[in-house]
ZADO-1210 file (C-alpha; in nm, 4 decimals, padded with zeros to 6 digits):
<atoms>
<atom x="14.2739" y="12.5283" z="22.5879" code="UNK" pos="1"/>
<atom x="14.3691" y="12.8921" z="22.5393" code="UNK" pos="2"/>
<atom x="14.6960" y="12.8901" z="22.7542" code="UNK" pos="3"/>
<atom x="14.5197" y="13.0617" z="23.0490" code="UNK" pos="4"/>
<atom x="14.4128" y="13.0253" z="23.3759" code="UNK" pos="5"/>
<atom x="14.0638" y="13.0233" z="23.2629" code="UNK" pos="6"/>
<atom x="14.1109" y="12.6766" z="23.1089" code="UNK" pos="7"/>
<atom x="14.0555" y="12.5391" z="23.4401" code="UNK" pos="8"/>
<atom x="13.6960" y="12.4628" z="23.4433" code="UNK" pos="9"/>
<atom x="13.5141" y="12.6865" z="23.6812" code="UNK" pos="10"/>
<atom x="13.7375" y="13.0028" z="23.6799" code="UNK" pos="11"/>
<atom x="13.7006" y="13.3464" z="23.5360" code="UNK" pos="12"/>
<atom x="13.9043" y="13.6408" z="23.4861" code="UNK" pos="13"/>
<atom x="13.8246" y="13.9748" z="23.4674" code="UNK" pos="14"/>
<atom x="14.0254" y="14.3228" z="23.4654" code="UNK" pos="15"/>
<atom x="14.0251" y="14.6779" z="23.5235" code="UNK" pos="16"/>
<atom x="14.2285" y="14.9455" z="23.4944" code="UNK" pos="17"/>
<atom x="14.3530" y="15.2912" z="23.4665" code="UNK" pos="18"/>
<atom x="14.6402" y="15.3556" z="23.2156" code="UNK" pos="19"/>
<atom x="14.7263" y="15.7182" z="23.2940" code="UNK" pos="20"/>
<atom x="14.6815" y="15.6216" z="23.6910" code="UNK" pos="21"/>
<atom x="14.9315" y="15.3685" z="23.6781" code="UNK" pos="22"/>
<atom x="14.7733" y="15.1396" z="23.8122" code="UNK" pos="23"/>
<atom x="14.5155" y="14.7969" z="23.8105" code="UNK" pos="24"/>
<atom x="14.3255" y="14.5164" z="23.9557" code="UNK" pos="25"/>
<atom x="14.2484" y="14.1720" z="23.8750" code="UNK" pos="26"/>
<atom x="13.9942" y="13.9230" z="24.0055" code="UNK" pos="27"/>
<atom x="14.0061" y="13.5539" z="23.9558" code="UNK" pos="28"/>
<atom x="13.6323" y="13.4373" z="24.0271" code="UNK" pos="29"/>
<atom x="13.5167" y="13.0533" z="24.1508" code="UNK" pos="30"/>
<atom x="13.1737" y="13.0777" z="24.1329" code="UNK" pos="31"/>
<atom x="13.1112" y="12.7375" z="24.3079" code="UNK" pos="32"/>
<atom x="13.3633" y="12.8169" z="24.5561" code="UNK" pos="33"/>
<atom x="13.7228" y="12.6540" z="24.5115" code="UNK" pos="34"/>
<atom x="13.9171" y="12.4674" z="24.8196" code="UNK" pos="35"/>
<atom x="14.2078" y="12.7193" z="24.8684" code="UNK" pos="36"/>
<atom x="14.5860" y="12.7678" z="25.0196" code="UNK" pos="37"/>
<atom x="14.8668" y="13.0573" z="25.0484" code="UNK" pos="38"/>
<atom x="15.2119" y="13.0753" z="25.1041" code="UNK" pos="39"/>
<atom x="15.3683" y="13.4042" z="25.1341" code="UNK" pos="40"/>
<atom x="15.7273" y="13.4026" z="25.0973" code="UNK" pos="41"/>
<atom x="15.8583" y="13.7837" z="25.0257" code="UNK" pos="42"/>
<atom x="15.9469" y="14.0014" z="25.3850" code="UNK" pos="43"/>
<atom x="15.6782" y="14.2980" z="25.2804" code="UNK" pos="44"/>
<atom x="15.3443" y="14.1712" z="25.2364" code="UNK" pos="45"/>
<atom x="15.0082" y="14.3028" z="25.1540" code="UNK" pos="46"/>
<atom x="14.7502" y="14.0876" z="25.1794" code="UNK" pos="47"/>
<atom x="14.3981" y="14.0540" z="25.2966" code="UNK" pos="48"/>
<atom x="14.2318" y="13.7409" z="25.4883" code="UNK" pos="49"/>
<atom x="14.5245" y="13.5076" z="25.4692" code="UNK" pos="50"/>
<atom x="14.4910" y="13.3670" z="25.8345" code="UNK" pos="51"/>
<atom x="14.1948" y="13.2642" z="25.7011" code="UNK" pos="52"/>
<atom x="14.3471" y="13.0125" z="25.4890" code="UNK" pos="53"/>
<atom x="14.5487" y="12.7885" z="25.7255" code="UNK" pos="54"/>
<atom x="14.4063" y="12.4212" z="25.7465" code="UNK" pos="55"/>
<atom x="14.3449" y="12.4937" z="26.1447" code="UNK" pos="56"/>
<atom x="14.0651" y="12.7408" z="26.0176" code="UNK" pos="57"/>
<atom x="13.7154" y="12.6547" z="25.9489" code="UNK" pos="58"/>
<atom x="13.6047" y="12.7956" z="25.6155" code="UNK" pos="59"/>
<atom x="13.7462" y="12.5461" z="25.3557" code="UNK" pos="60"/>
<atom x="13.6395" y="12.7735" z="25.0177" code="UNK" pos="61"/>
<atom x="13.6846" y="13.0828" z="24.8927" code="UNK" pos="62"/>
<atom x="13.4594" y="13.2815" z="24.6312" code="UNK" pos="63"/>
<atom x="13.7803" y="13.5052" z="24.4556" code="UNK" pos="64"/>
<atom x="14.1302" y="13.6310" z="24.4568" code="UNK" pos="65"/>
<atom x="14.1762" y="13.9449" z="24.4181" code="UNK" pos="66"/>
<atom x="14.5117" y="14.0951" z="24.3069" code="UNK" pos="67"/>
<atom x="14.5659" y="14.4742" z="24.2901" code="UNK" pos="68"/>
<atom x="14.8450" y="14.7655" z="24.2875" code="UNK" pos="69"/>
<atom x="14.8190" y="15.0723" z="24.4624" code="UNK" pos="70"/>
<atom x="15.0118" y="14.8980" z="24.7321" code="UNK" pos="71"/>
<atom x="14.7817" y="14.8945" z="25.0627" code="UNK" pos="72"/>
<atom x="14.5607" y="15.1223" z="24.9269" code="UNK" pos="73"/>
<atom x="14.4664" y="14.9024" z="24.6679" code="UNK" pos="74"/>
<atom x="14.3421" y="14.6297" z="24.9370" code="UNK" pos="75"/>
<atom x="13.9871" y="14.8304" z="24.9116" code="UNK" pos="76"/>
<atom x="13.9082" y="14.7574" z="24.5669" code="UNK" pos="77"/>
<atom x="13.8475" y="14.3875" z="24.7105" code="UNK" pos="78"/>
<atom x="13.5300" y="14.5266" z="24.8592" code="UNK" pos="79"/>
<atom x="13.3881" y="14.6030" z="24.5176" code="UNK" pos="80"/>
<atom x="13.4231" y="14.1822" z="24.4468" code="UNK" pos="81"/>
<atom x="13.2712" y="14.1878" z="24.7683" code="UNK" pos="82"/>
<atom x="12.9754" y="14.3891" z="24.6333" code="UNK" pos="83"/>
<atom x="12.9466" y="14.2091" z="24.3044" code="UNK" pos="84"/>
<atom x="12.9486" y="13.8817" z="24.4959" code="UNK" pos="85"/>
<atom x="12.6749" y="13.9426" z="24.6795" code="UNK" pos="86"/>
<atom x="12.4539" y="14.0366" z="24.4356" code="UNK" pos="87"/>
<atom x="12.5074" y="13.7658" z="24.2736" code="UNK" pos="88"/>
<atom x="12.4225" y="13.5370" z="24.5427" code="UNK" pos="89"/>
<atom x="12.7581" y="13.4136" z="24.5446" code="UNK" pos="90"/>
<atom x="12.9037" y="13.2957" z="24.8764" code="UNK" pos="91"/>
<atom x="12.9171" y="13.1547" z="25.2252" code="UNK" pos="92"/>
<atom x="12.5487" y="13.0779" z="25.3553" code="UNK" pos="93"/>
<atom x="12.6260" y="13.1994" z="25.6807" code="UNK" pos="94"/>
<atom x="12.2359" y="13.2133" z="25.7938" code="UNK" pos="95"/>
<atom x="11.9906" y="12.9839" z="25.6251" code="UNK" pos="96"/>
<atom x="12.0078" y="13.2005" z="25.2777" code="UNK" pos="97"/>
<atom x="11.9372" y="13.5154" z="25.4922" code="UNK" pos="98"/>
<atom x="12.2953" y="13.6221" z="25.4806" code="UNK" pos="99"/>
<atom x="12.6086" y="13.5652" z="25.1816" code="UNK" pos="100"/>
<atom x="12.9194" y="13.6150" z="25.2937" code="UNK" pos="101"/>
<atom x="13.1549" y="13.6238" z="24.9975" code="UNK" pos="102"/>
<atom x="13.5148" y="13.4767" z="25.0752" code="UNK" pos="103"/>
<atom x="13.7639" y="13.7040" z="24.8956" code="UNK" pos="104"/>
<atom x="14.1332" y="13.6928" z="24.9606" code="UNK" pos="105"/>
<atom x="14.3903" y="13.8907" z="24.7862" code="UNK" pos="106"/>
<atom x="14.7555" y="14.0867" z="24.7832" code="UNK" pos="107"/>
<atom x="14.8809" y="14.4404" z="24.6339" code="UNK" pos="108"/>
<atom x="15.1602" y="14.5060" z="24.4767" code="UNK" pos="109"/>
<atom x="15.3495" y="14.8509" z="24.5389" code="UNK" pos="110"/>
<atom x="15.2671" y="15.0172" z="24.1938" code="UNK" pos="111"/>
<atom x="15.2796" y="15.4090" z="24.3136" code="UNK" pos="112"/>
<atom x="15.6126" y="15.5286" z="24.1296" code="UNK" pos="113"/>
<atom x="15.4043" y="15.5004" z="23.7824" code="UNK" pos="114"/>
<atom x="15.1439" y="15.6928" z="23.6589" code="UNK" pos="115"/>
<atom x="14.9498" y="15.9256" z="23.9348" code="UNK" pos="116"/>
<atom x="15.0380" y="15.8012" z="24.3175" code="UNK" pos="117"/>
<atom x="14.6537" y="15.9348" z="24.3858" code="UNK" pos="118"/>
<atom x="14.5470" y="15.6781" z="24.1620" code="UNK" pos="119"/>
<atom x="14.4795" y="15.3493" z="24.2905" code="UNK" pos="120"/>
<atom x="14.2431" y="15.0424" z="24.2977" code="UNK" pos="121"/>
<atom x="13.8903" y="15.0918" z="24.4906" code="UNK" pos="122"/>
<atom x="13.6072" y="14.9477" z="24.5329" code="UNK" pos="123"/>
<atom x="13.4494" y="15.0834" z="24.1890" code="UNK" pos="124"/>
<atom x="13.7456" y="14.9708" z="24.0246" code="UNK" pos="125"/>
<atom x="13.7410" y="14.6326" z="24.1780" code="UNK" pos="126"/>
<atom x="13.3292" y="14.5589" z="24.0632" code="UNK" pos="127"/>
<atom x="13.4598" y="14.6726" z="23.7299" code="UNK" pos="128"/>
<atom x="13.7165" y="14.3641" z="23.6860" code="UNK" pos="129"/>
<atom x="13.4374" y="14.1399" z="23.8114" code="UNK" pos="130"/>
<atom x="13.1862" y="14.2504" z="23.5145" code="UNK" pos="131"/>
<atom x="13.4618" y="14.2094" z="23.3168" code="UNK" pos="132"/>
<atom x="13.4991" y="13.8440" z="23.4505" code="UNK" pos="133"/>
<atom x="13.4726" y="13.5361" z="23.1665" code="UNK" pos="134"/>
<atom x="13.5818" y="13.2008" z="23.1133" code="UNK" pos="135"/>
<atom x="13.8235" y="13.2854" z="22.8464" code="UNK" pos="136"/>
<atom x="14.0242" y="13.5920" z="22.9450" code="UNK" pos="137"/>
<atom x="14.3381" y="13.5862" z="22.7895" code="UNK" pos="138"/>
<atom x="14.4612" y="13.9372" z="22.8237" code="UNK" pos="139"/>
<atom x="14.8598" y="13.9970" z="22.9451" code="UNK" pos="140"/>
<atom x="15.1275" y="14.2636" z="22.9865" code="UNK" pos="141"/>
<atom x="14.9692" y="14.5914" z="23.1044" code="UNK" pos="142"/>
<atom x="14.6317" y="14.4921" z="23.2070" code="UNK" pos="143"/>
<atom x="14.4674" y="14.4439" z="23.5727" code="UNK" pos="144"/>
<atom x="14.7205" y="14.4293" z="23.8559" code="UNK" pos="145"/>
<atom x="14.9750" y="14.4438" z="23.6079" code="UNK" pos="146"/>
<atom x="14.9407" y="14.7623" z="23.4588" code="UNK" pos="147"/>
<atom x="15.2032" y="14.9708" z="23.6847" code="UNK" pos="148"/>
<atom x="15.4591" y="14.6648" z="23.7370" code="UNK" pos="149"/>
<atom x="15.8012" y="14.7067" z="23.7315" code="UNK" pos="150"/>
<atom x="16.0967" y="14.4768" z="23.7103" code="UNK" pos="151"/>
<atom x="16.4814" y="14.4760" z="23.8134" code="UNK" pos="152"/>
<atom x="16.5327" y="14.7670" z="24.0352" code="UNK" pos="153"/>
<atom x="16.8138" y="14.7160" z="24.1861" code="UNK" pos="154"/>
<atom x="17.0158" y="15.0513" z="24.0366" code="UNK" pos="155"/>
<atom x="16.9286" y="15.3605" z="23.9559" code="UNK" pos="156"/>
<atom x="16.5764" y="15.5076" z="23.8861" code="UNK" pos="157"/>
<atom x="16.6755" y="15.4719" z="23.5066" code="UNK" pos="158"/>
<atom x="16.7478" y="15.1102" z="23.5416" code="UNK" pos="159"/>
<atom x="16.3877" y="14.9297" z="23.5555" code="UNK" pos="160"/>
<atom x="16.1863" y="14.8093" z="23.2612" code="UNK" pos="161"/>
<atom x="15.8792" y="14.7305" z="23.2514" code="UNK" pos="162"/>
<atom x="15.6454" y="14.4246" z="23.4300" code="UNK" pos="163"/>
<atom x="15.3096" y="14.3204" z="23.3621" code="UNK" pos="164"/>
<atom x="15.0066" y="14.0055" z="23.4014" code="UNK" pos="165"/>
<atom x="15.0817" y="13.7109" z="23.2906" code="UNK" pos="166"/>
<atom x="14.9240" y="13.3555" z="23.2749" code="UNK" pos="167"/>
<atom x="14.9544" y="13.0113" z="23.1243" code="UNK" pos="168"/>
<atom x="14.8656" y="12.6748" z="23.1745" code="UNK" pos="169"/>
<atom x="14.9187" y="12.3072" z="23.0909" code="UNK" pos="170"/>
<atom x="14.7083" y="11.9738" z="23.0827" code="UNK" pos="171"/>
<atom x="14.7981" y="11.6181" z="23.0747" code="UNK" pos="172"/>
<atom x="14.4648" y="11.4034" z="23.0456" code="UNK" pos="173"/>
<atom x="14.2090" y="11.5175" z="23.2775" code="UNK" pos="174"/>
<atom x="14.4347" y="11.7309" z="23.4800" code="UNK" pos="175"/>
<atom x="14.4840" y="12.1007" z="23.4076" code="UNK" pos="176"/>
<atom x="14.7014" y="12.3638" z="23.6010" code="UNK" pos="177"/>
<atom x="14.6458" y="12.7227" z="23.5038" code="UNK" pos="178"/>
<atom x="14.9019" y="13.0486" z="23.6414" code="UNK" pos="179"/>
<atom x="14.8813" y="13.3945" z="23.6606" code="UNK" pos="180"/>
<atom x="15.0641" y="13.6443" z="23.8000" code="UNK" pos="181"/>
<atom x="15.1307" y="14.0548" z="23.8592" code="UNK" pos="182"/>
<atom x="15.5129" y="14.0619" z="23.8163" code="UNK" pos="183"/>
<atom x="15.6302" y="14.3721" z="23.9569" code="UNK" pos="184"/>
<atom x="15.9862" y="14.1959" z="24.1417" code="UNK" pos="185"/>
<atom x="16.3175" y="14.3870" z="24.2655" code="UNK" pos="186"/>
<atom x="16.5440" y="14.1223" z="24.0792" code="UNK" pos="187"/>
<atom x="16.5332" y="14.0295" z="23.7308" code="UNK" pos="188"/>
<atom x="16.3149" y="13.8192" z="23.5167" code="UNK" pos="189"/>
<atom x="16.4653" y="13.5096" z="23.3468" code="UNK" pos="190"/>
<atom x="16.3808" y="13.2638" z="23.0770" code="UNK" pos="191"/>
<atom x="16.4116" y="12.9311" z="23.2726" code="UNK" pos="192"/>
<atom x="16.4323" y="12.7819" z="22.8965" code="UNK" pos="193"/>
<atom x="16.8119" y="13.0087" z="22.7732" code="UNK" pos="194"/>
<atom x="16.8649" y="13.1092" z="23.1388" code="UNK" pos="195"/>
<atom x="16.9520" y="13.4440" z="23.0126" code="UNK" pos="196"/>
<atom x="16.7638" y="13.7604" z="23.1366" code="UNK" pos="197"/>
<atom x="16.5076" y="13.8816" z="22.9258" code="UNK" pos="198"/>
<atom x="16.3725" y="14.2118" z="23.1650" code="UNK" pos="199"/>
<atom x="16.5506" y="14.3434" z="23.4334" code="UNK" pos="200"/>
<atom x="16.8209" y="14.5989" z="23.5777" code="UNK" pos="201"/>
<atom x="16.9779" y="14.7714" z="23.3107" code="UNK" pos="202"/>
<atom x="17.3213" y="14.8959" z="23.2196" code="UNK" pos="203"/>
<atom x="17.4026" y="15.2136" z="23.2963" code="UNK" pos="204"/>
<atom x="17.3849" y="15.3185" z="22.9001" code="UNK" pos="205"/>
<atom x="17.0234" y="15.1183" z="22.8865" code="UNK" pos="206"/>
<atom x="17.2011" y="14.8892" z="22.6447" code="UNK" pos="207"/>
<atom x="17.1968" y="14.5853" z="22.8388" code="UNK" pos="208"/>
<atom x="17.1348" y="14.3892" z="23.1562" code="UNK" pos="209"/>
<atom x="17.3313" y="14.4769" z="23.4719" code="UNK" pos="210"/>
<atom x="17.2045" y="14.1786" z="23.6625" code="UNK" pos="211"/>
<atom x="17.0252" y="14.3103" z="24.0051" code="UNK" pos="212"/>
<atom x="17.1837" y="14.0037" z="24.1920" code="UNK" pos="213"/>
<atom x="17.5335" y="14.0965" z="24.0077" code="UNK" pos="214"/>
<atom x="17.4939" y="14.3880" z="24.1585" code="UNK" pos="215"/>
<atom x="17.3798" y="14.2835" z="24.5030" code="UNK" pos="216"/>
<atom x="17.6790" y="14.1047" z="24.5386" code="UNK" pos="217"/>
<atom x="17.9522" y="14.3378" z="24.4603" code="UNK" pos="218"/>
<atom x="17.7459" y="14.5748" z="24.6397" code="UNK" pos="219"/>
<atom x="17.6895" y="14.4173" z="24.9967" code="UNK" pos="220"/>
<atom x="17.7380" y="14.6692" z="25.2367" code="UNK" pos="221"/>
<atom x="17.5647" y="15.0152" z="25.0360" code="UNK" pos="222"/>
<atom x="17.3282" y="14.8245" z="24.8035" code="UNK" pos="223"/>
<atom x="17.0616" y="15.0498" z="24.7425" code="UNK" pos="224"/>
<atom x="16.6798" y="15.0144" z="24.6637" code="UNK" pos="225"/>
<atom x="16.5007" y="15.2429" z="24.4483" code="UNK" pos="226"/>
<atom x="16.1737" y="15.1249" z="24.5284" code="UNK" pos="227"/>
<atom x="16.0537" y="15.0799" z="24.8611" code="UNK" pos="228"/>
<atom x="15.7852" y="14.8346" z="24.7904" code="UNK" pos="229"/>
<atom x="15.8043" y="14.5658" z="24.4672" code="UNK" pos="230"/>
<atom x="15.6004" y="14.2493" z="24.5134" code="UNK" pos="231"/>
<atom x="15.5122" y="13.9465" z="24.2434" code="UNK" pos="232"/>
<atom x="15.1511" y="13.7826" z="24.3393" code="UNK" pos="233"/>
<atom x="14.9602" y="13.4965" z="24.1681" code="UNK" pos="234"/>
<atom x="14.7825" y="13.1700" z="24.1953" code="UNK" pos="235"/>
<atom x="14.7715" y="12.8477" z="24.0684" code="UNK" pos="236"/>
<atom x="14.4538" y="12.6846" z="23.9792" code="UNK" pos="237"/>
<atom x="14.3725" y="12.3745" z="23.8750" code="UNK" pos="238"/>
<atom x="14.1055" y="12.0893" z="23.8730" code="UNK" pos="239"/>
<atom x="14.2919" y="11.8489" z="24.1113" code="UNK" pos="240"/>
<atom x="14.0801" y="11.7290" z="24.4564" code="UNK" pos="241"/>
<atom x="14.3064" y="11.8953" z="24.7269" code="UNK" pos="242"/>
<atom x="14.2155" y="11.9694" z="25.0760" code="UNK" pos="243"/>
<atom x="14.2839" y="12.3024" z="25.2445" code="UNK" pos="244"/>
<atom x="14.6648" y="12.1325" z="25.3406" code="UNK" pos="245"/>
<atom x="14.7748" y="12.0258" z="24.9954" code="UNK" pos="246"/>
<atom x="14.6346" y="12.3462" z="24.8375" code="UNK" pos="247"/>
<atom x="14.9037" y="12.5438" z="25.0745" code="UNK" pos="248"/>
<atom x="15.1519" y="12.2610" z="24.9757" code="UNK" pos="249"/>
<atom x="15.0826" y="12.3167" z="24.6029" code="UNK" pos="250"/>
<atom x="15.1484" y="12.6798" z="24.6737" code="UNK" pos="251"/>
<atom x="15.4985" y="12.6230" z="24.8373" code="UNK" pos="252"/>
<atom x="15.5690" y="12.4690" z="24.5900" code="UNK" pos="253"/>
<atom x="15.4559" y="12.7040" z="24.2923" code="UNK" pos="254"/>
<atom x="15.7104" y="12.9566" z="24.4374" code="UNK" pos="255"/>
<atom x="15.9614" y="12.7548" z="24.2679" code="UNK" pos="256"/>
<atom x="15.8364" y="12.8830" z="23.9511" code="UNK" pos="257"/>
<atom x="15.8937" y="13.1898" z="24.1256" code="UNK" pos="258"/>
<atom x="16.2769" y="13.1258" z="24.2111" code="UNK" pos="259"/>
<atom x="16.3429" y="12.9813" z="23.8954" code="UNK" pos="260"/>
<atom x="16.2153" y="13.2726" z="23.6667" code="UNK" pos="261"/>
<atom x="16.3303" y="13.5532" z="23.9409" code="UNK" pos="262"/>
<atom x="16.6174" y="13.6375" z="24.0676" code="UNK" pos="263"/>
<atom x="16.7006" y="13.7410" z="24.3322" code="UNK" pos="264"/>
<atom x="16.3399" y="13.6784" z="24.4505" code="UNK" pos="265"/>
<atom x="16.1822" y="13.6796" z="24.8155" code="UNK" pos="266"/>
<atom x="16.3812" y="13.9896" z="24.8982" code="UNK" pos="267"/>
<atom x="16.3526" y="14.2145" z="25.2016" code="UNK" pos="268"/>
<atom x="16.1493" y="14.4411" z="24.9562" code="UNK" pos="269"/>
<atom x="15.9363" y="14.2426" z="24.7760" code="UNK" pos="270"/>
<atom x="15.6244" y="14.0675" z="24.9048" code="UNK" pos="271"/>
<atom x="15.5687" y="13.7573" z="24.7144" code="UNK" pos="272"/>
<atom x="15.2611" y="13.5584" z="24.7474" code="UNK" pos="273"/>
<atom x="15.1144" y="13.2608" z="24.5676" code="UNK" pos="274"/>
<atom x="14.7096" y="13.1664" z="24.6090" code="UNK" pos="275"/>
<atom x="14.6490" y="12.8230" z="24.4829" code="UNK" pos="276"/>
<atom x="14.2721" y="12.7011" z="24.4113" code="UNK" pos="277"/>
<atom x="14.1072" y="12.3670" z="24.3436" code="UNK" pos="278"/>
<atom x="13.7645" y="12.3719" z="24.1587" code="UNK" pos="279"/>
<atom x="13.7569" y="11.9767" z="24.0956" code="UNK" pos="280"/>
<atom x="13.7860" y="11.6474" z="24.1727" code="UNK" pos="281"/>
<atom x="14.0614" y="11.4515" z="23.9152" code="UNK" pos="282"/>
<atom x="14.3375" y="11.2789" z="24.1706" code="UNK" pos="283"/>
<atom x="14.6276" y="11.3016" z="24.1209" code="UNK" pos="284"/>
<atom x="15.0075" y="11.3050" z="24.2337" code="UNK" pos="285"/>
<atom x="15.0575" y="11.5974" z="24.4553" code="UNK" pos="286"/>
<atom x="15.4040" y="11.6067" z="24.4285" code="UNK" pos="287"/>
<atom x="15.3637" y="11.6028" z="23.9963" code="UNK" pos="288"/>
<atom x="15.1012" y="11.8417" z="24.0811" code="UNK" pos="289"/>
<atom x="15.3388" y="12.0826" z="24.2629" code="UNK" pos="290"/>
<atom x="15.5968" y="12.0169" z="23.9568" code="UNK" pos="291"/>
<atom x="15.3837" y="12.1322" z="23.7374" code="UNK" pos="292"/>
<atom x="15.2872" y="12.4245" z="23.9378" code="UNK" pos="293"/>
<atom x="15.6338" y="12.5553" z="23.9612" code="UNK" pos="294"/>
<atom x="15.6622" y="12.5071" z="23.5551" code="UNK" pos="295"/>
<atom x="15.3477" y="12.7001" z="23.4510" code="UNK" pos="296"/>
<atom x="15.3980" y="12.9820" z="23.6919" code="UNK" pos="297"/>
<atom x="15.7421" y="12.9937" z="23.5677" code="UNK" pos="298"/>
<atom x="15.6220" y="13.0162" z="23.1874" code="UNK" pos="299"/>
<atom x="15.3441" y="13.2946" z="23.3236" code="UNK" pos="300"/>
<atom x="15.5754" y="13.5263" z="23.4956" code="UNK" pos="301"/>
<atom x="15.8173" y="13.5044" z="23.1500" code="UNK" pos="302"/>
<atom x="15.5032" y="13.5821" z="22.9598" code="UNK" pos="303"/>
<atom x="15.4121" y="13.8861" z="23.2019" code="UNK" pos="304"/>
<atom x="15.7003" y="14.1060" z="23.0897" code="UNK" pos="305"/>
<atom x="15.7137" y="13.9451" z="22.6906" code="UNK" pos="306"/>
<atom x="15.3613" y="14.0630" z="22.6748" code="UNK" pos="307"/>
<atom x="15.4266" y="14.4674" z="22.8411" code="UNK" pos="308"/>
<atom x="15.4749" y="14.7459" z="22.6385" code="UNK" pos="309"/>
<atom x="15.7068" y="14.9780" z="22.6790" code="UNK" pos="310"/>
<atom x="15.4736" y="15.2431" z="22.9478" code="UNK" pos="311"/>
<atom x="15.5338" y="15.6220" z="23.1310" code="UNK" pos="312"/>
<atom x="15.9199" y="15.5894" z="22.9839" code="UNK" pos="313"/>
<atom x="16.0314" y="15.2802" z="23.0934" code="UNK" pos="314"/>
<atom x="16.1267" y="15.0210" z="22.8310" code="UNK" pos="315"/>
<atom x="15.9690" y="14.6350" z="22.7505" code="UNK" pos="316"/>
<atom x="16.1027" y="14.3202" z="22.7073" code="UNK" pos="317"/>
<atom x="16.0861" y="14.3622" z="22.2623" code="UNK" pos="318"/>
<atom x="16.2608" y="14.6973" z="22.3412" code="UNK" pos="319"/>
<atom x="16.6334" y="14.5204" z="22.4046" code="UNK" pos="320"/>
<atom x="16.5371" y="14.2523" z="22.1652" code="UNK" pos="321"/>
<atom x="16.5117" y="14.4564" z="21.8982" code="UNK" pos="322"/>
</atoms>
């Protein structure tokens, strides 16, 4: 156990990024397949074969989720996992072994404030986090989809720190649920452990926390939005049997970890979405399983921002701890 996603057996991580861009991708790679669900929750998504996902549909596995900034523009760098799929001979036998059709689903983020707004995740960048795909990634902060994130912008455009990647995970005998997440939310980011803010909208003097739902509510008829787009996307995986249905359900219920760590979360400007992934077969208590969802994605997203540096001006998490 390494406190990643990549302790659940059958998953890799890889990055890829580009600092002075702004911006990232990150692909989380089932080589076997994995039995998958969604739930999107936040009003401005970005997202790429969702539908495909519902129960009603036929495919029940998916080869990779792929999470990228660069907002929609970043949706093409799923085509290089595409590429690097195939030629690994990784994916849906559509004809008899005479055609692979890698399954990849994936969100963006809205990243293009940071860095260079010409810069985003492509197709080249997107095979590059694939060959950078192993079984024990443990990178965080600004890495992958992570590297432009941006937290608590409810204020001004001098009132934002910075976001980041983050994952974690947790077993309990044979079962073990793994996180990670691109935090890059309008509201703040708490500790669900102090329930104090640890990165988020700051005071005017850049001293302290202003509180982006503070200031949502004394501000309910002019409440302004710096950013047009924000977004926090992720996914669960673990080595729990679940069908297409309780894979969705474990989602739903991962975006607890979301609420509890976030706030406000699910806004008009965000577009929050949680992938969840089964690679094996230990039973177990789906509700306990969804419990333990919402507490791991929790710990991720508070390990995103502790793990940022301080990037193009805007300050980190160690930066008002100091």
């Amino acid at each position: 156990m390494n406190g990643t996603i990549t302790d659940v057996p059958g998953v890799r991580v890889g990055h890829a990024q580009d600092i002075e861009g702004g911006t990232g991708c990150t692909v989380i790679i089932c080589d076997a397949g994995a039995v998958a669900g969604v739930d999107v929750r936040g009003s401005a998504p970005c997202t790429r074969e969702v539908p495909l996902l519902d129960p009603v549909h036929s495919v029940d596995r998916v080869h990779a989720v792929y999470l990228g900034g660069g907002s929609a523009f970043g949706l093409d760098g799923a085509s290089g996992v595409m590429q690097y799929l195939e030629e690994q001979g990784i994916g849906l036998d559509t004809a008899m072994g005479m055609a692979i059709v890698p399954i990849v689903v994936g969100a963006c983020l809205y990243d293009l404030v940071v860095g260079r707004i010409d810069v985003r995740p492509d197709r080249k960048m997107g095979y590059a986090a694939c060959l950078d795909a192993k079984d024990d990634s443990h990178e965080q902060g600004n890495v992958g989809a992570g590297t432009g994130a941006t937290v608590g912008k409810a204020g001004d455009p001098f009132s934002l720190m910075k976001g980041g990647l983050g994952t974690a995970s947790c077993r309990i005998g044979d079962l073990v649920v793994g996180a990670l997440v691109a935090v890059n939310c309008y509201g703040d980011v708490i500790d669900p452990a102090t329930g104090r803010i640890v990165a988020g909208n700051l005071n005017p003097e850049r001293t302290g926390f202003a509180g982006a739902a503070k200031f949502l509510i004394e501000n309910p008829f002019e409440a302004g939005v710096f950013l047009p787009g924000n977004t926090t996307i992720g996914a669960i995986a673990t080595n729990a049997a679940l069908t297409k249905s309780s894979a969705t359900k474990i989602a739903m219920m991962a975006h607890d970890g979301l609420a509890r760590a976030i706030n406000p979360v699910h806004t008009m400007e965000d577009g929050d979405a949680v992938f969840c992934l089964s690679t094996g077969d230990v039973k177990c208590n789906l509700t306990a399983l969804g419990t333990i969802a919402a507490q791991v994605m929790a710990s991720a997203i508070v390990n995103a921002v502790r793990n940022a540096d301080a990037l193009y001006g805007i300050p980190c998490c160690r930066d008002m701890e100091e």
